[in-house]
N, C-alpha and C positions, 0 to 999 in steps of 0.2 A: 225905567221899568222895562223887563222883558216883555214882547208880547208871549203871549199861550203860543204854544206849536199847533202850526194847524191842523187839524184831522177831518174836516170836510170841504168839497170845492165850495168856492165862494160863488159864481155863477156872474163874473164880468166877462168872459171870455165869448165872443160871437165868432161865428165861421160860415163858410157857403155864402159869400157871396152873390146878387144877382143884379142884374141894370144895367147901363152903360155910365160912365163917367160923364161926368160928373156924381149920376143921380143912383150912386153905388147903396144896395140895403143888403141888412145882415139877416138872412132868412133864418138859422139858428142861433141858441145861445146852450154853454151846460149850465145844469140845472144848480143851483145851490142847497146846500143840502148833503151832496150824495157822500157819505165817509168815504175816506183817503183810500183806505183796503179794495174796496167795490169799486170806486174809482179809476185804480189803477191794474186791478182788474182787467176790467173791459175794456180799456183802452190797449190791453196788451194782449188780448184775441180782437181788438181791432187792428191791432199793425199784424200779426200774426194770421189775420185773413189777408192781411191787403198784400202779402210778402207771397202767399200761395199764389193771388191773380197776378201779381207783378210777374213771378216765374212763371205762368200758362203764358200768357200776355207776352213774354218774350221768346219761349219756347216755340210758339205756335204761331207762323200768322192769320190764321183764321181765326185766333182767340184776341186779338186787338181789344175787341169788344172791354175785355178785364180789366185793360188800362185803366177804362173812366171808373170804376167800380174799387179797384187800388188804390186811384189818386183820391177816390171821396173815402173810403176808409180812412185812408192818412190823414187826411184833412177834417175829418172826428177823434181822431187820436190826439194829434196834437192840439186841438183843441181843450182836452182834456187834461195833458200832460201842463199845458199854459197855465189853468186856471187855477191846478196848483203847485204850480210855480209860483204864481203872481202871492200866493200865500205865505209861502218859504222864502221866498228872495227878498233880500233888502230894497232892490230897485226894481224889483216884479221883473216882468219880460214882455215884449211889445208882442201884441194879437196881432190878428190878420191883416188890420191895415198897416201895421206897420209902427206905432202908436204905443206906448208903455201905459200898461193901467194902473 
């Protein structure tokens, strides 16, 4: 049997990590539920901010600052892009720790 094509994220994907290793926790998760369209969406004026501060951020050294602000954007993007992946892919694709769901 085919599965259905998926059209909302499933909401296994975590990201932002915090703690020290061993004692590593996932402060976010995406939410299950959100349709594929919204989804991918905002995830694509998520990288699409994160791509403006990456360019200040290089352009400027007094704008460093944008760095961290680029790198967390990214790092909700792909989170997003992940969770539905993990939907559409036969073997999913491994989250943040590295891990296939």
């Amino acid at each position: 049997m085919i599965n259905p094509p998926l059209n909302k994220t499933l909401g296994i994907i975590t990201f932002s990590t915090c703690g020290t290793p061993p004692n590593h926790h996932h402060l976010f998760r995406i939410n299950a539920g959100v349709p594929i369209r919204e989804a991918l969406e905002h995830a694509s004026e998520l990288l699409h901010c994160s791509k403006l501060l990456a360019l200040d951020a290089a352009m400027d050294k007094s704008a460093d600052r944008y760095a961290w602000a680029a790198h967390y954007l990214g790092e909700m993007a792909k989170a997003v892009v992940d969770d539905l992946a993990n939907g559409m892919l036969p073997n999913g694709v491994a989250g943040e720790d590295g891990v296939v769901v």
